[in-house]
DRENTOR-658237 format. One record per residue: residue in one letter; x, y, z of N, C-alpha, C, O in turn. Coordinates in pm, 1 decimal. Example, Ala and Ser with C-alpha at 12.3 -4.5 7.8 and 13.67 -1.06 7.14 Angstrom:
REM residues 2
 aa    neast   nnorth      nup   caeast  canorth     caup    ceast   cnorth      cup    oeast   onorth      oup
  A   1319.0   -569.0    780.0   1230.0   -450.0    780.0   1320.0   -330.0    780.0   1423.6   -331.9    846.5
  S   1285.0   -225.0    708.0   1367.0   -106.0    714.0   1290.0      3.0    787.0   1340.9    113.8    803.9
REM end
This chain:
REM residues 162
 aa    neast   nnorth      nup   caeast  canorth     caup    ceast   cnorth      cup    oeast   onorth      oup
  X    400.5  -7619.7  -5910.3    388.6  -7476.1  -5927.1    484.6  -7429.8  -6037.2    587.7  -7495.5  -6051.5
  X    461.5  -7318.3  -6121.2    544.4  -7292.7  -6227.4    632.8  -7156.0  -6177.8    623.7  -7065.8  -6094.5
  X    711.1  -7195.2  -6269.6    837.8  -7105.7  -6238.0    784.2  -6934.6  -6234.1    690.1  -6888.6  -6298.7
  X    878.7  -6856.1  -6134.2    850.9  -6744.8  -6143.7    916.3  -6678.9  -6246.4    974.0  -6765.8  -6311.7
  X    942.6  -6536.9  -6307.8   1051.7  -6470.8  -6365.4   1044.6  -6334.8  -6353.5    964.5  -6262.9  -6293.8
  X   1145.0  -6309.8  -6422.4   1160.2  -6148.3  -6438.1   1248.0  -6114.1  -6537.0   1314.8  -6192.9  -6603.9
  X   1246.3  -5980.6  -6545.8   1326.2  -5961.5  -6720.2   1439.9  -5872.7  -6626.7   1402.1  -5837.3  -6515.0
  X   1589.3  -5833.5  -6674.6   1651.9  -5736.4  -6656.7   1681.8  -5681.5  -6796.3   1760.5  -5738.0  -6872.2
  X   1604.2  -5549.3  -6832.8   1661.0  -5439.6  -6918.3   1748.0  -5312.6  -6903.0   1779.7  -5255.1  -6798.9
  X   1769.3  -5291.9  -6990.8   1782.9  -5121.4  -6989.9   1753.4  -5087.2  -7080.3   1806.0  -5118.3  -7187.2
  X   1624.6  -4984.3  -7059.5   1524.8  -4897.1  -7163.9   1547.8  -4734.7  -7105.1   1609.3  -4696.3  -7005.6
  X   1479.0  -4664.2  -7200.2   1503.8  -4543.9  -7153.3   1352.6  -4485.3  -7171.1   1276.2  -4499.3  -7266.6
  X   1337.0  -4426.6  -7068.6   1182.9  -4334.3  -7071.3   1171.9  -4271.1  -7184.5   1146.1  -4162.8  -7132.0
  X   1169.5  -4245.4  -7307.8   1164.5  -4160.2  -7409.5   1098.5  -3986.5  -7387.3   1136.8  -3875.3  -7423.6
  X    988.3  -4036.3  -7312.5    946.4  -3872.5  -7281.5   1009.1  -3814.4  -7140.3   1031.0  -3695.3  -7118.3
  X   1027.4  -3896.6  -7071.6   1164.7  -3796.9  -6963.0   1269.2  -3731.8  -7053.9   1291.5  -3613.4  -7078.9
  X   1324.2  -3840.4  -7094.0   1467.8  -3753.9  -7206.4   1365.9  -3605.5  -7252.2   1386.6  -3502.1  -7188.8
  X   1280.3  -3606.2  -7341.5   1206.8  -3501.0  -7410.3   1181.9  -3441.3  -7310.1   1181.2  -3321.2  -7337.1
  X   1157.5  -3461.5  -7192.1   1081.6  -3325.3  -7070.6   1222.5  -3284.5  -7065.8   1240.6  -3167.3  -7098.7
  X   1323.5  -3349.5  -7034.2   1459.3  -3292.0  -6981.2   1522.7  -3210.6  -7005.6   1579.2  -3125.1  -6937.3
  X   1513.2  -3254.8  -7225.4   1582.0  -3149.6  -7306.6   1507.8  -3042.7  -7338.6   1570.9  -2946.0  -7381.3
  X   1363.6  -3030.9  -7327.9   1303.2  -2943.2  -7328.4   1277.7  -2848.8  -7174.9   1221.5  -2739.3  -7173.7
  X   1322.5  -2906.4  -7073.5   1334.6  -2800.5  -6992.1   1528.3  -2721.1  -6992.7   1578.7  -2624.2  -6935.9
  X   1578.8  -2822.5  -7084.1   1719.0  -2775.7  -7045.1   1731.9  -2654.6  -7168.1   1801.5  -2553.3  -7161.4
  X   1657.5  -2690.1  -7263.7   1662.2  -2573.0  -7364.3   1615.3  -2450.3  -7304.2   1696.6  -2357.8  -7303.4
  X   1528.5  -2434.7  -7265.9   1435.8  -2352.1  -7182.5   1541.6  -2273.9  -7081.5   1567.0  -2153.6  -7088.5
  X   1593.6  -2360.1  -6993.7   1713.0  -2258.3  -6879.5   1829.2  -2198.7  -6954.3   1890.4  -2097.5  -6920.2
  X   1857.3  -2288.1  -7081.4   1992.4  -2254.9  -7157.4   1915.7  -2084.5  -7230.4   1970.6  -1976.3  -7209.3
  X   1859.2  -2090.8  -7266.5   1764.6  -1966.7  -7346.3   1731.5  -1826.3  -7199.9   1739.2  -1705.1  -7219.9
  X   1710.9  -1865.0  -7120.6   1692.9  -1750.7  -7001.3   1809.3  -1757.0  -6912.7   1830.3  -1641.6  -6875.3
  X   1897.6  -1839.7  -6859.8   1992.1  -1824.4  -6753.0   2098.9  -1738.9  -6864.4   2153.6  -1757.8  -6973.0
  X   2085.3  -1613.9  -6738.6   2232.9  -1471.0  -6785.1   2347.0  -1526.1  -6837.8   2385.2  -1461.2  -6935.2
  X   2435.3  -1646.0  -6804.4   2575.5  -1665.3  -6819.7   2542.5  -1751.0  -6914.2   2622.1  -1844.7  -6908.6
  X   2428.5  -1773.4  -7037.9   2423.1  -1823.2  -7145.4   2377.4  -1749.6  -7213.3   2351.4  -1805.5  -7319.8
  X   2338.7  -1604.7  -7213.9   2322.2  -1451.8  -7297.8   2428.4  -1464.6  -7400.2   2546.4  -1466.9  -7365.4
  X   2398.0  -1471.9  -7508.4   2526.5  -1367.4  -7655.7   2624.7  -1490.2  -7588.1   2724.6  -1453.1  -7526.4
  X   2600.0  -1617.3  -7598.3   2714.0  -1680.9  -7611.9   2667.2  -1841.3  -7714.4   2682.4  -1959.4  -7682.9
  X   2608.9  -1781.1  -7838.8   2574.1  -1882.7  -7921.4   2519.9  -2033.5  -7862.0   2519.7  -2133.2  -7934.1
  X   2480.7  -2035.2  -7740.4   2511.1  -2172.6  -7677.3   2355.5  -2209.4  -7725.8   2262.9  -2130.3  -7708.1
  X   2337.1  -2351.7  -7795.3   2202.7  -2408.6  -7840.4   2205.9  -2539.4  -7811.3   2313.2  -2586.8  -7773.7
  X   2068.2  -2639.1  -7824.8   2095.9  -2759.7  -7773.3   1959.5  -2824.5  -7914.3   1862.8  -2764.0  -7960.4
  X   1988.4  -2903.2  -7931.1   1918.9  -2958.6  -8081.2   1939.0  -3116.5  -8051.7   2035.5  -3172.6  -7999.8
  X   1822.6  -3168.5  -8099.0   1772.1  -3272.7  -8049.9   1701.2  -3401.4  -8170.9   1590.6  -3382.7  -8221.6
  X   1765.9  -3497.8  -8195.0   1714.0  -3542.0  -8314.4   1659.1  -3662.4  -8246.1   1645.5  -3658.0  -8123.8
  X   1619.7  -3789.8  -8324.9   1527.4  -3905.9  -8225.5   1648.8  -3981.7  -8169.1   1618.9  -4033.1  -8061.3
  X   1787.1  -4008.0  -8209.3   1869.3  -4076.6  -8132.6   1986.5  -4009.3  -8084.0   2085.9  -4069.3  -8043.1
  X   1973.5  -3874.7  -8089.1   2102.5  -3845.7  -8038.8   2118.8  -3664.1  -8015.1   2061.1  -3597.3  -8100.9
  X   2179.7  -3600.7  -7924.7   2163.0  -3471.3  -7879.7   2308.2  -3404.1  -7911.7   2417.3  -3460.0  -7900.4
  X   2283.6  -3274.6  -7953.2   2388.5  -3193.2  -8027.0   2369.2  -3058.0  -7936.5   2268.5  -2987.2  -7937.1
  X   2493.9  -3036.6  -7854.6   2548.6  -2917.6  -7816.2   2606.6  -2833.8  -7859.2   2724.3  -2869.2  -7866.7
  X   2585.6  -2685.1  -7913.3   2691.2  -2620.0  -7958.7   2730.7  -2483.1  -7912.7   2636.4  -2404.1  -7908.1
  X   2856.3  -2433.0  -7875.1   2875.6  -2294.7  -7816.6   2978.1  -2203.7  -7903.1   3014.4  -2224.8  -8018.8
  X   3008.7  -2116.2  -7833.0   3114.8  -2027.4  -7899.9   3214.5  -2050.0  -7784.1   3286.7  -1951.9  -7766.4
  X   3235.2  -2143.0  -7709.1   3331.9  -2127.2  -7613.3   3310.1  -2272.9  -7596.0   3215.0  -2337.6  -7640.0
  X   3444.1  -2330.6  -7502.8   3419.6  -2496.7  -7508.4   3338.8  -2504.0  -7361.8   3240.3  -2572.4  -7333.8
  X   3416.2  -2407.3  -7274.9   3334.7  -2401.7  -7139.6   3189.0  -2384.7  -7175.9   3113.1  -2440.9  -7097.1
  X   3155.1  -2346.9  -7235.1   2989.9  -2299.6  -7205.0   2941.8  -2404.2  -7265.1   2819.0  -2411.8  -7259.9
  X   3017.3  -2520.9  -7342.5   2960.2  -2609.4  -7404.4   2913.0  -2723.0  -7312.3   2800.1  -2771.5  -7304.8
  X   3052.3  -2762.9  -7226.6   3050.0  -2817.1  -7169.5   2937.3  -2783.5  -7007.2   2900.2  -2873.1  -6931.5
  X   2912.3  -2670.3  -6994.8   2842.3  -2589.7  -6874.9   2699.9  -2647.2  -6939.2   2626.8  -2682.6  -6846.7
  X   2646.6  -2664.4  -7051.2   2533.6  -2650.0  -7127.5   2534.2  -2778.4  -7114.5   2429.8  -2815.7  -7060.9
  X   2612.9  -2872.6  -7142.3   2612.3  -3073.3  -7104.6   2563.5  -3084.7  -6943.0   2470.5  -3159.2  -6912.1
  X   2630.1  -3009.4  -6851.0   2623.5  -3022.5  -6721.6   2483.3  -2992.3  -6685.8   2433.4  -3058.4  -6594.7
  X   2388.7  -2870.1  -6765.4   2236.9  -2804.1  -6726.9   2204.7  -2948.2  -6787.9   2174.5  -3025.8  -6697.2
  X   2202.3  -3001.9  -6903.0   2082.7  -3148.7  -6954.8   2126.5  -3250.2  -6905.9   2049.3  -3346.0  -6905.2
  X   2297.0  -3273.3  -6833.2   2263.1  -3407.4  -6752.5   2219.2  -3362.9  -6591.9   2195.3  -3455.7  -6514.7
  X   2209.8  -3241.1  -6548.2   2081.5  -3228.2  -6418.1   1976.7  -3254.2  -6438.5   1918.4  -3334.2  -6365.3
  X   1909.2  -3189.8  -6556.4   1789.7  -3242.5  -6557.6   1743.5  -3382.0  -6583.0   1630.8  -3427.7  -6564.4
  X   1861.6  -3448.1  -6633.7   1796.9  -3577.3  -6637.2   1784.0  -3680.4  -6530.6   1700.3  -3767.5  -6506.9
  X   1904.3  -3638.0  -6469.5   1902.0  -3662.1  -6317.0   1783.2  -3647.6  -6226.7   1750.3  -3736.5  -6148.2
  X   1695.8  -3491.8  -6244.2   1574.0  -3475.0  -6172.1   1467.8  -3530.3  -6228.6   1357.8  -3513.7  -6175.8
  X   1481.4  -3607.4  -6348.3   1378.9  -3666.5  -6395.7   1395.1  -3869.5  -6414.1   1330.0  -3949.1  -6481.7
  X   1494.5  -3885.4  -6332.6   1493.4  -4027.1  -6303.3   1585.8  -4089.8  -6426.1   1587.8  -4212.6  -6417.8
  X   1660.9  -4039.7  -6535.1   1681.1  -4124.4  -6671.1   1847.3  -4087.8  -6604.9   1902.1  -3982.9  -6571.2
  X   1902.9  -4274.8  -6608.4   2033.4  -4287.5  -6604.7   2079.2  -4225.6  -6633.0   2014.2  -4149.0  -6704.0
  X   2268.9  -4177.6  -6609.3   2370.1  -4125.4  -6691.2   2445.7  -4210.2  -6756.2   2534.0  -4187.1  -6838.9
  X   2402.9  -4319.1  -6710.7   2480.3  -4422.0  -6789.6   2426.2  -4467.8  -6952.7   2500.9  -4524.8  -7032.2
  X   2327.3  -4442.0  -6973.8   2220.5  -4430.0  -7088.7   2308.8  -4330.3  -7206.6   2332.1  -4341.5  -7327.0
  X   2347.0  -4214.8  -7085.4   2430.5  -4118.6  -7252.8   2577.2  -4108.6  -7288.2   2671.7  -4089.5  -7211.7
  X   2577.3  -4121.7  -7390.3   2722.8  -4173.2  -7417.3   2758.3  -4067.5  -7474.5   2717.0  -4059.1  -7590.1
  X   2834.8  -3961.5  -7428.9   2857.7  -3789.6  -7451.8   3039.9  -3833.7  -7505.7   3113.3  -3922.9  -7463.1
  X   3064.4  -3729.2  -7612.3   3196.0  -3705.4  -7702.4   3250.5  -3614.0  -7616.3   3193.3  -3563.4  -7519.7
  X   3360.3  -3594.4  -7652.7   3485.8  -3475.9  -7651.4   3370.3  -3402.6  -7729.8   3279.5  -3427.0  -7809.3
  X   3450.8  -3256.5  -7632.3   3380.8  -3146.7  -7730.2   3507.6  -3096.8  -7878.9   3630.6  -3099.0  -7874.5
  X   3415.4  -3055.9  -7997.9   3471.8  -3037.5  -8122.9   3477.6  -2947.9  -8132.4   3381.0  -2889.8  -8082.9
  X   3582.1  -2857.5  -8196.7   3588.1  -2703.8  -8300.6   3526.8  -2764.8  -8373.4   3549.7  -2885.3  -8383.9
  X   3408.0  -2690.7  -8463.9   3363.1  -2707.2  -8585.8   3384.9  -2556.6  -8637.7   3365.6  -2450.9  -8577.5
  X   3418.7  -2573.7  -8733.0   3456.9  -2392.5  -8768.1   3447.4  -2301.2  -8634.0   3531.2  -2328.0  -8547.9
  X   3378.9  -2223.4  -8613.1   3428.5  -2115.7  -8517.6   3332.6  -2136.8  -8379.2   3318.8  -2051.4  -8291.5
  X   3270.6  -2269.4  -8380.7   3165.9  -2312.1  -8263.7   3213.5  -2460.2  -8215.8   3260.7  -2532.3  -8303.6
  X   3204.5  -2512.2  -8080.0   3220.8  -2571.7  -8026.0   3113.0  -2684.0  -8038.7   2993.7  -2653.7  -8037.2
  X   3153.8  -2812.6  -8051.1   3001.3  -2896.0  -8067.4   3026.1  -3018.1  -7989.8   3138.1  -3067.5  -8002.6
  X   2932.7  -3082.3  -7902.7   2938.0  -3177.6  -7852.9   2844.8  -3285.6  -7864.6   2745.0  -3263.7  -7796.0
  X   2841.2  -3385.1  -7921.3   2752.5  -3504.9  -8015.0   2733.4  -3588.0  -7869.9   2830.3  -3627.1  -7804.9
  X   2571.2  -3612.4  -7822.8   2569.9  -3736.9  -7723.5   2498.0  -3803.2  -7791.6   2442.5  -3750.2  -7887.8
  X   2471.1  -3982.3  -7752.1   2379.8  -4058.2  -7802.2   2322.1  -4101.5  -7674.1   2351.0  -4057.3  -7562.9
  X   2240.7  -4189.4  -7701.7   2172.9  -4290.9  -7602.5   2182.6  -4411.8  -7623.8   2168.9  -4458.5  -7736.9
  X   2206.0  -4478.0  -7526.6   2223.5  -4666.5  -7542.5   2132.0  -4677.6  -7477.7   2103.4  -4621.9  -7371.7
  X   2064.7  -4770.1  -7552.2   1927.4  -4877.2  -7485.4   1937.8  -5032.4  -7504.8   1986.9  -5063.2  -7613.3
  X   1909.3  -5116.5  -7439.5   1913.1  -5256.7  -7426.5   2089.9  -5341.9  -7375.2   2201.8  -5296.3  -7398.5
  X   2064.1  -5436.4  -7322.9   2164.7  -5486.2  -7276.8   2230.2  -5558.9  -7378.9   2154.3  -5619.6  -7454.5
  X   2393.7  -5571.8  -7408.2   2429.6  -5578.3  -7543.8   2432.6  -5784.9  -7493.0   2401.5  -5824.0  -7380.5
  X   2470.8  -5867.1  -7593.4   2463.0  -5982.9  -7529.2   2589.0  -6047.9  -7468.0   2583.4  -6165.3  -7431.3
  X   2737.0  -5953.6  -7451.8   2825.4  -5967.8  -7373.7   2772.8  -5899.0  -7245.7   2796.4  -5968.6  -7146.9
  X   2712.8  -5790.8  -7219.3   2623.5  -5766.6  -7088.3   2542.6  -5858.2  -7048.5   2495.3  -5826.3  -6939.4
  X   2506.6  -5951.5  -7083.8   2383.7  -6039.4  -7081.7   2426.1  -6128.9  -6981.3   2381.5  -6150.3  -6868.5
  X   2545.7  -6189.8  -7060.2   2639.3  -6295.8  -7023.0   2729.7  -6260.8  -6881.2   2752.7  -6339.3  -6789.3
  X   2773.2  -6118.5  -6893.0   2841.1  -6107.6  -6767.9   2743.0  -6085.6  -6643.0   2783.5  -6065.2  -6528.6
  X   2609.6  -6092.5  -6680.7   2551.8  -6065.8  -6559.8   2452.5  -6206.5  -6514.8   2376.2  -6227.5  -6420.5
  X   2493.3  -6281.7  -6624.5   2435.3  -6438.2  -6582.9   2539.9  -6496.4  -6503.0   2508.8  -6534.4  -6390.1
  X   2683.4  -6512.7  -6550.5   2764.3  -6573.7  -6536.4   2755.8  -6551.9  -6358.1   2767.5  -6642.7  -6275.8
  X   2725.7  -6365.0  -6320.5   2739.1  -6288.3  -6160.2   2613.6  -6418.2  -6096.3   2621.5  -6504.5  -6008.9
  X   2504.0  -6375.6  -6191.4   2415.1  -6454.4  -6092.2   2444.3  -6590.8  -6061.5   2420.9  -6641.8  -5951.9
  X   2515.4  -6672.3  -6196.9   2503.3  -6810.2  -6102.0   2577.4  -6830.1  -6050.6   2571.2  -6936.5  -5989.1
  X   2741.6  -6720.0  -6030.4   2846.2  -6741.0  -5898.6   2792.1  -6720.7  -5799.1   2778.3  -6814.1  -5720.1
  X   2737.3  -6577.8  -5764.9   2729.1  -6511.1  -5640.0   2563.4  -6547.5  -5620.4   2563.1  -6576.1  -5500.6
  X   2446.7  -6560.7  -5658.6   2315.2  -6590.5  -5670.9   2287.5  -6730.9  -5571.8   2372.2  -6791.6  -5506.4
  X   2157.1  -6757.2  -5582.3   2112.0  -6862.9  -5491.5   2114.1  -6971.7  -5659.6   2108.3  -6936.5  -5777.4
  X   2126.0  -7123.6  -5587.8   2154.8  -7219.3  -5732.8   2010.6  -7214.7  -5785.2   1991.5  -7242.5  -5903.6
  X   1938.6  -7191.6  -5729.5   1810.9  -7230.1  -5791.7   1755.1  -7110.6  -5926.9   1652.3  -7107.9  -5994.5
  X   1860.9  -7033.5  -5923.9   1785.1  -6949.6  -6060.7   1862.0  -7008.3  -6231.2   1958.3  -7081.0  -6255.7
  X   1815.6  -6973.5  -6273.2   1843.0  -6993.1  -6460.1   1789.9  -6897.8  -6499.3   1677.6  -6852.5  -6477.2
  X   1910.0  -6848.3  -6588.6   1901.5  -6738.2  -6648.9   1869.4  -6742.6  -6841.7   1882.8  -6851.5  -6897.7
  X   1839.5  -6650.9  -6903.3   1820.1  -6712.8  -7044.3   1848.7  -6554.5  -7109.0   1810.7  -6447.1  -7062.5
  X   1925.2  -6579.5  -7226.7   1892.9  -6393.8  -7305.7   1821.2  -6442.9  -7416.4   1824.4  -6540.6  -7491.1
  X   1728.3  -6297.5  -7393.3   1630.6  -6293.7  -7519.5   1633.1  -6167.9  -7586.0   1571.1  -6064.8  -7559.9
  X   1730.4  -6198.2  -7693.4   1714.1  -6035.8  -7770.4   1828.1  -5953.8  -7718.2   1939.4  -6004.8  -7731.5
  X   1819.2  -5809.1  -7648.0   1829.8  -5759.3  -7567.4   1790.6  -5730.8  -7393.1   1785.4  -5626.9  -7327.4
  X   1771.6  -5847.6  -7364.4   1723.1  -5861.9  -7220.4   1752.8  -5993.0  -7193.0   1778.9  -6081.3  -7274.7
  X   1746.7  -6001.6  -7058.5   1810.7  -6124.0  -6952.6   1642.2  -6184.3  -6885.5   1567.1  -6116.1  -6815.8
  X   1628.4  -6263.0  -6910.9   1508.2  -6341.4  -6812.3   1574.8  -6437.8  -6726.2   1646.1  -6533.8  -6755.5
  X   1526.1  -6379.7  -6582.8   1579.8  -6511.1  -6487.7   1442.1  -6541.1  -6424.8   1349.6  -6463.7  -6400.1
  X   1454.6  -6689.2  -6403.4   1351.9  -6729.6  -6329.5   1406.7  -6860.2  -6215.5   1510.9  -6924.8  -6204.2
  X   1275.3  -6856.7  -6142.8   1316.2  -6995.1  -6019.3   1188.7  -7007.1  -6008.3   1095.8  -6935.0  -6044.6
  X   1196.2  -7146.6  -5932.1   1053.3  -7151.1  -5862.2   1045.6  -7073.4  -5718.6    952.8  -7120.0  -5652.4
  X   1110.3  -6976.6  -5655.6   1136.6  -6934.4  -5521.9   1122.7  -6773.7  -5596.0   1197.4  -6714.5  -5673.9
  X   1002.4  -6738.6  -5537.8   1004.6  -6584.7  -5576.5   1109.6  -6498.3  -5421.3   1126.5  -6376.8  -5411.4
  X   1151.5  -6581.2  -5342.9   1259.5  -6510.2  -5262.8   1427.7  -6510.4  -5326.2   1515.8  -6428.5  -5300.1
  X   1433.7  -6600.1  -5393.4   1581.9  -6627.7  -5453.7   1541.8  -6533.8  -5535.6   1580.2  -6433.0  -5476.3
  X   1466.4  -6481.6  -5677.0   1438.1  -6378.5  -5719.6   1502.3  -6254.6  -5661.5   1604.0  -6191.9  -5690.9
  X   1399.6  -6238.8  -5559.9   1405.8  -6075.2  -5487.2   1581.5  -6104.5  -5459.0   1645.7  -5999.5  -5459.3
  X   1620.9  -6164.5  -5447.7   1788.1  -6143.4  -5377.6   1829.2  -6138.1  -5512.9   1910.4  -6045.9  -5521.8
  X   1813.5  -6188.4  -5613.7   1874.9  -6179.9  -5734.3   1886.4  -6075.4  -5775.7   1985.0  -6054.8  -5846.5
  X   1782.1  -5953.7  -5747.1   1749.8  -5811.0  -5818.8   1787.2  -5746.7  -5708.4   1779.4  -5628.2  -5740.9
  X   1824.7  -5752.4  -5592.3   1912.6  -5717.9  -5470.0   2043.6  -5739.4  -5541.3   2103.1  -5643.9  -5591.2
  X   2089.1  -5859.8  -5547.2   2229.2  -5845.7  -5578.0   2275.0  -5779.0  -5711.2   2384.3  -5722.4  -5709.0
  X   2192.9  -5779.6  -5843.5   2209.6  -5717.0  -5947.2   2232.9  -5583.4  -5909.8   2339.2  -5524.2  -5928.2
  X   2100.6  -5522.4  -5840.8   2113.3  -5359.8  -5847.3   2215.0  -5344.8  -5755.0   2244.5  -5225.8  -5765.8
  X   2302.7  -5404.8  -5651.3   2389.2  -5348.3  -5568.1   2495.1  -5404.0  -5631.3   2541.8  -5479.5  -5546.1
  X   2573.7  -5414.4  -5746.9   2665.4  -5467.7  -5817.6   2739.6  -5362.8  -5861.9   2860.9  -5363.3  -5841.3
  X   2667.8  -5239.3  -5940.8   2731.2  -5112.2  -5989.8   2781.0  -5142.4  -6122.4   2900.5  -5120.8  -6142.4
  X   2703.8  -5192.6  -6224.6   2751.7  -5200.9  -6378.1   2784.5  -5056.6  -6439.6   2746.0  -4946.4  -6400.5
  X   2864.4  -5089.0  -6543.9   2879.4  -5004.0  -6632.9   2777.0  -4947.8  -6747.1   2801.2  -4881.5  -6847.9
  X   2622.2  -5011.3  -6681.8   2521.5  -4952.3  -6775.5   2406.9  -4968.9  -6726.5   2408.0  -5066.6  -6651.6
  X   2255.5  -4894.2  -6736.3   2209.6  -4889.5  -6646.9   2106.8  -5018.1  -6636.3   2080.0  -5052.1  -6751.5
  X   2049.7  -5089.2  -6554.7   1963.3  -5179.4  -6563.5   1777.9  -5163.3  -6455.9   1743.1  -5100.5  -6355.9
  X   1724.0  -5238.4  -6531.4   1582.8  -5207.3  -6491.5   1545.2  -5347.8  -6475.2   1613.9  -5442.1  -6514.6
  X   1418.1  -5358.0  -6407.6   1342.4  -5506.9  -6344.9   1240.4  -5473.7  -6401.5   1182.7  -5366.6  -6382.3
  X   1204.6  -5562.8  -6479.8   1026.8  -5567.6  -6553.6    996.6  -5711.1  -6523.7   1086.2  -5776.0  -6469.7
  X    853.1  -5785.2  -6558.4    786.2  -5823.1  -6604.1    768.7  -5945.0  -6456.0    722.7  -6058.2  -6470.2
  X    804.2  -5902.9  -6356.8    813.3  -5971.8  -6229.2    661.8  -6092.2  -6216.1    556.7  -6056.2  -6163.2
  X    678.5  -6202.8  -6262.9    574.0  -6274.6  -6229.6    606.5  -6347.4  -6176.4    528.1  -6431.0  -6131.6
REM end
């Protein structure tokens, strides 16, 4: 019988992010305690720009787009948010997004599986992603048990489960 596998990534929904910031623009534009206080949210393909006339409202305006992303399933670990900046007389706060597992992530989460894991898996990086496989699609399922109950510093996903 041939080996089973599975991939561990971290990708990001692209159109959640877009529903998110487009509903967070939307509350930032009608909720009262963001009236006459310059507060805007601008959105380019890799990275999101906050800006206020106050640092609080900047930061209040980070807090409305990471709820919504929250209600729409996309990690917080995905955005990698700055100190907020004076830029001349407005407050600005620069986030990005990280996608894919870097290949020191790769490694620290092979190294987890074959300490703490059942012996029968092998792990391999390809690219940005981790493929583990066994011939035991139960050593698997504990593998993606023990991954997701680990608590990394970035977020991870299970694809391609065959």
């Amino acid at each position: 019988m041939a080996d089973s596998t599975f991939d561990i990534v971290s990708k990001i929904d692209h159109m959640e992010v877009d529903n998110a910031f487009n509903q967070c623009d939307r509350e930032l534009a009608t909720r009262f305690d963001f009236k006459n206080t310059g507060t805007k949210i601008e959105k380019t393909a890799e990275k999101i720009t906050i800006e206020s006339d106050t640092e609080e409202r900047a930061k209040a305006a980070l807090e409305v787009l990471k709820e919504k992303l929250i209600k729409r399933n996309v990690s917080l670990k995905h955005l990698d948010t700055g100190e907020p900046m004076l830029s001349g007389k407005t407050y600005r706060i620069n986030s990005t997004f990280k996608e894919g597992i870097s290949t020191e992530n790769a490694k620290k989460i092979a190294k987890f599986l074959k300490d703490e894991g059942p012996k029968s898996l092998k792990t391999q990086i390809q690219g940005e992603e981790l493929r583990v496989s066994s011939k035991s699609r139960d050593d698997l399922q504990e593998a993606i048990a023990l991954v997701k109950n680990k608590g990394w510093d970035f977020a991870v996903q299970f694809t391609n489960f065959r």
